[in-house]
C-alpha positions in Angstrom: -76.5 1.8 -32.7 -73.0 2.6 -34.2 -71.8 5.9 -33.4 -70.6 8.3 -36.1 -67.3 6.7 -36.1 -68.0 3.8 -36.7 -71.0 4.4 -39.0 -68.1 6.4 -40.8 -65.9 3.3 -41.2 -67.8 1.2 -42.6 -68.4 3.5 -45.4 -64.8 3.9 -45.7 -64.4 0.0 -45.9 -67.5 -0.2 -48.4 -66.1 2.1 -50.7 -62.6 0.1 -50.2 -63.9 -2.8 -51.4 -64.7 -1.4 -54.9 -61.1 -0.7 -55.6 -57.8 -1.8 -55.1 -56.2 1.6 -53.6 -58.0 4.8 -52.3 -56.4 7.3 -54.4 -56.9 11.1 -54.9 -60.3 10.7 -56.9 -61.7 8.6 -54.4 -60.6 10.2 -51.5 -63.1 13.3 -53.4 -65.4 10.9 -53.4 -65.5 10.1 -50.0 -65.2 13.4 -48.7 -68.4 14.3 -50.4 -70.0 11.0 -49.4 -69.5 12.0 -45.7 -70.1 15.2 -45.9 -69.5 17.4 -43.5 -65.8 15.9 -42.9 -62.4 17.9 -43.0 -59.1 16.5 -45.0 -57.6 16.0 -42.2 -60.8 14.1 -40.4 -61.1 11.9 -43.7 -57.4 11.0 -43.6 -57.1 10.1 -39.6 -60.2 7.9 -40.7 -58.5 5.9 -43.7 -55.2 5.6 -41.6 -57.4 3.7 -39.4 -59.4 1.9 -41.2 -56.7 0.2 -42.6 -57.4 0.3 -46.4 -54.5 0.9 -49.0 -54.1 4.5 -49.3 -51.9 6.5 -52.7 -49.5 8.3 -51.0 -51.0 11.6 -51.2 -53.8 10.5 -49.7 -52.1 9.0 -46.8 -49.9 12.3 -46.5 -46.9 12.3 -43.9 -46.8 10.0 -41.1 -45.5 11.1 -38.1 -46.0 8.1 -35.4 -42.1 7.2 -36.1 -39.0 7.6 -37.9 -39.4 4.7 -40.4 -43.5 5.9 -41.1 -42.0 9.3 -41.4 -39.0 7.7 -44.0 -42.0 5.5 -45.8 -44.4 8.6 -46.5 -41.6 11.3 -47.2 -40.2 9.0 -49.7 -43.3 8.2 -51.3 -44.1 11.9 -51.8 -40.9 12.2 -53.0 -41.4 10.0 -55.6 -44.5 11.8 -56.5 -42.5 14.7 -56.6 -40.3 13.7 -59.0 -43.1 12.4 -61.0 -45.0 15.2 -61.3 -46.4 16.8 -64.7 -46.7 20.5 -63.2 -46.1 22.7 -60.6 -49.2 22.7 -59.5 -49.0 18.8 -58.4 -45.7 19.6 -56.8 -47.3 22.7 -54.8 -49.5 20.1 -53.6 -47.3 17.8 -52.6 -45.3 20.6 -51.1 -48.0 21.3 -49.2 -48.1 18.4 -47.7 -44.8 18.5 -46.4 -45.2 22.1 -45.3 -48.1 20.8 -42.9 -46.2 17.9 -41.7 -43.9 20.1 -40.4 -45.6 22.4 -39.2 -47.6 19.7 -37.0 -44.7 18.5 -35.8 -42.9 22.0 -34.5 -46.2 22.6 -32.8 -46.4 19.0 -31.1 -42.5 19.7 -30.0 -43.6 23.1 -28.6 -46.4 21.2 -26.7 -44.3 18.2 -25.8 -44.2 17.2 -22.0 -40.8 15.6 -22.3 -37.7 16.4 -23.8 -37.0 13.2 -25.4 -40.6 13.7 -27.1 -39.7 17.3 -27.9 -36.2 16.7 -29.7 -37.6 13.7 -31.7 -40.6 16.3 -33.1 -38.0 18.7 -33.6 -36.2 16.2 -35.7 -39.4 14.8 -37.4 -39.6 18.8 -38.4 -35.9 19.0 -40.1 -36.7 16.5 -42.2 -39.6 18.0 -43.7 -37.3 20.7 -44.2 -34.5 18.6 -45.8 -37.5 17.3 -48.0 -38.7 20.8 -48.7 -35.0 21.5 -49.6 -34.6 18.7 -52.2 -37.3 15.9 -52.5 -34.7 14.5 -55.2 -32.4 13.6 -52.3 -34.6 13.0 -49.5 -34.7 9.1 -49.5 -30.7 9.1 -49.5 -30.2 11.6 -46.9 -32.5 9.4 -44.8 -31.0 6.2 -44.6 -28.0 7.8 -44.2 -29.5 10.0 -40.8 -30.8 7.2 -39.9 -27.7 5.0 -39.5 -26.0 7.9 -38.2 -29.1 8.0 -35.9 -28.8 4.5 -34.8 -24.7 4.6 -34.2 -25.6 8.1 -31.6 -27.4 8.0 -29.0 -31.3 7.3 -29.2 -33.3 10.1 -28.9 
């Protein structure tokens, strides 16, 4: 028998394979179709199941610096895009979460190398916060002055 999990994913993957990209709608949808489920539960699930995911959706990846890049610019883009404040206080909620998930996983970090890359991970939700308009060019250029210090 497939545990709850798994059960979970294949309804994830059914659902996938009636459109071409999970967007906000659907990810609704699927929330009330696996009922009882959290955002953030739903999300974790649809990162790993793999299916194409509207930025939103996906949120802000935190696994690394070029995840991170990819889904802050994306929201970004959103941003910009946006017909109200009401969509950008979404998406600025977004953000806000991000960061705050990362301060707290530098807090709990067990090394400092781990600890000082969250912390960063967290100042550039705030750089985003600051300016989503100039997010995607203040990141390629931390990231080559990243790459020409010393790693993290």
């Amino acid at each position: 028998m497939p545990s709850r999990k798994q059960a979970r994913l294949a309804e994830i993957r059914e659902f996938a394979a009636s459109v071409a990209i999970v967007d906000e709608a659907g990810f609704a949808a699927l929330r009330q179709r696996l009922r009882p489920i959290g955002e953030a539960g739903l999300r974790r699930l649809l990162r790993e199941s793999g299916v194409p995911l509207a930025p939103v959706v996906e949120g802000v990846r935190q696994e690394d610096f070029d995840a991170l890049e990819r889904t802050l610019s994306a929201l970004a883009a959103e941003y910009d895009a946006a017909a109200d404040r009401d969509r950008q206080r979404l998406l600025r909620r977004l953000v806000i979460t991000a960061k705050d998930h990362a301060r707290f996983a530098a807090r709990s970090a067990r090394s400092e190398t781990k600890r000082r890359e969250k912390q960063e991970m967290a100042e550039w939700a705030l750089v985003w916060l600051e300016n989503p308009g100039v997010f995607s060019t203040w990141a390629k250029l931390r990231k080559a002055t990243r790459e020409r210090s010393s790693p993290l």
